[in-house]
C-alpha positions, 0 to 999 in steps of 0.5 A, a space after each residue: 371372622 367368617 367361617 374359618 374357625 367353624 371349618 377349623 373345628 371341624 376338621 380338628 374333630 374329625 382328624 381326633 375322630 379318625 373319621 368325619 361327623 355330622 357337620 350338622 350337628 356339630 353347628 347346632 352344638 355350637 349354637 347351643 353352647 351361644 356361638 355363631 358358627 358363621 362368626 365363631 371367637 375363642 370363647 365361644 369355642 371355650 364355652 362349646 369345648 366345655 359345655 358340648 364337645 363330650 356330648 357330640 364325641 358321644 353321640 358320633 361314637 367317637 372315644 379319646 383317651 385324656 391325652 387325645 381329648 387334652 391334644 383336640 381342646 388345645 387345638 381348637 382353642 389355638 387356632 387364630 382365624 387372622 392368621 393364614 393356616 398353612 394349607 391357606 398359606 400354601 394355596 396362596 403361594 402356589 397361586 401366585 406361581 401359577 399367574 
């Protein structure tokens, strides 16, 4: 799948932060868990989500209230990398404009 489900995680934690966090450790985390950032699945994100998400919004300070951390979990485990995002879908319309 590449490494848009990486980049997806990413930015959905950073977005629930408010603020960005080690990109870094956030990949090493993922490792941990058993997942490949660079060909990342729904498991292994179920399995980083359950196993590491509490110990990286800790150690980057990060605090979310149950609702917070329920809406950032949804997130990360609805994403369908097959599927364009909207900032993707977009990019490729005003691309073909542009030519």
């Amino acid at each position: 799948m590449s490494r848009r489900y990486f980049d997806h995680v990413y930015k959905e934690i950073c977005v629930a932060a408010g603020k960005r966090v080690s990109r870094y450790g956030l990949w090493l985390l993922i490792w941990e868990a058993g997942g490949d950032p660079d060909d990342l699945c729904r498991d292994q994100v179920r399995a980083f989500v359950a196993q590491h998400l509490a110990t990286l919004l800790r150690e980057e300070g990060i605090r979310l209230d149950g609702r917070q951390r329920t809406r950032l979990e949804r997130s990360l485990l609805a994403f369908d990398p097959a599927h364009p995002t909207p900032e993707e879908w977009m990019a490729g319309s005003a691309a073909r404009l542009a030519s």
